[in-house]
N, C-alpha and C positions, 0 to 999 in steps of 0.2 A: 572458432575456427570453422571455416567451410569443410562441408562434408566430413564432420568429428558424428561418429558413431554413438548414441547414445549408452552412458555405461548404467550394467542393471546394479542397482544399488544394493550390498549385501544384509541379509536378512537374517545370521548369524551373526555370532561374534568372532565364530571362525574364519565362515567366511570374509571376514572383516579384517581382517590378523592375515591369511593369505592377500588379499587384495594388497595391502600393506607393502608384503613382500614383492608383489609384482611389480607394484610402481616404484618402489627402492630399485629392482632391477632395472626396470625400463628406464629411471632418470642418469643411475650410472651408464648403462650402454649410449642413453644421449649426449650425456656430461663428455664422454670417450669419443665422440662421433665428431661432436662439435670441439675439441682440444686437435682431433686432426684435421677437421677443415680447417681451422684458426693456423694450429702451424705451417698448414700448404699455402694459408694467403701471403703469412710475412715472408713464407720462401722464396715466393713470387716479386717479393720488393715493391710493389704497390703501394698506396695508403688509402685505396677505393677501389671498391669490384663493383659493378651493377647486377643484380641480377631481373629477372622479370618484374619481381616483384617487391622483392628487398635490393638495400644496399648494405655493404659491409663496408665498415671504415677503420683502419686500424689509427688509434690516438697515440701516441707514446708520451710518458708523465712519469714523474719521478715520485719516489713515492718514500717518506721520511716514517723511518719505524725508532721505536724506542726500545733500546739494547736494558730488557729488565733486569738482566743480570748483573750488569755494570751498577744501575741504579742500586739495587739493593744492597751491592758494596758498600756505597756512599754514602744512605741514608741506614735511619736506625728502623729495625723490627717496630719500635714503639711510633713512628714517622709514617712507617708507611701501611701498620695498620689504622691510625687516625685518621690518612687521607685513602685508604680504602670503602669500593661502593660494595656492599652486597646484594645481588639478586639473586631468588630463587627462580629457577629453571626447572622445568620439565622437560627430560628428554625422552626419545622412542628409538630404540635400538630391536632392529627388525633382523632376525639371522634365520636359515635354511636349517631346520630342524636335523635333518640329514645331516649336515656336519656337523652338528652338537652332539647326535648319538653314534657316530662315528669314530672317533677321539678312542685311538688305543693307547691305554696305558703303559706309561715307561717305567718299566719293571726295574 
């Protein structure tokens, strides 16, 4: 990115753990920022904006999901664990210290 600020890299593990939290924040305030430019384009009824530099194009697609509830009716537990994949996963759940020792007990 032009004129992206160099980030200092944390030298901590703390420091590292808040960074965390910061970029968690900043991609949701993006995620939200850009969900309302996206809604103000379809409002527009457009299917292309130019801008200076980008263009934004709205596609529309249908988009075919599988109702797993219905399936699991149909098939047996013994079925659909045989054609089951398992991966292990690693997740990172970053949360605001403050609201963890905030939490008043309901008596």
């Amino acid at each position: 990115m032009k004129n992206a600020k160099p980030v200092k890299e944390p030298t901590t593990i703390a420091q590292a753990v808040d960074r965390a939290g910061e970029i968690k924040i900043a991609i949701n305030r993006l995620h939200a920022e850009y969900e309302k430019l996206r809604a103000s384009f379809i409002a527009r009824g457009q299917r292309s904006y130019d801008g200076e530099v980008y263009r934004v194009q709205l596609v529309e697609t249908d988009r075919s999901t599988l109702d797993m509830k219905a399936v699991r009716e149909k098939l047996s537990p013994q079925f659909i664990q045989a054609h089951s994949k398992i991966t292990h996963v690693t997740q990172m759940h970053v949360t605001h210290k403050e609201s963890a020792t905030n939490i008043i007990p309901i008596k």
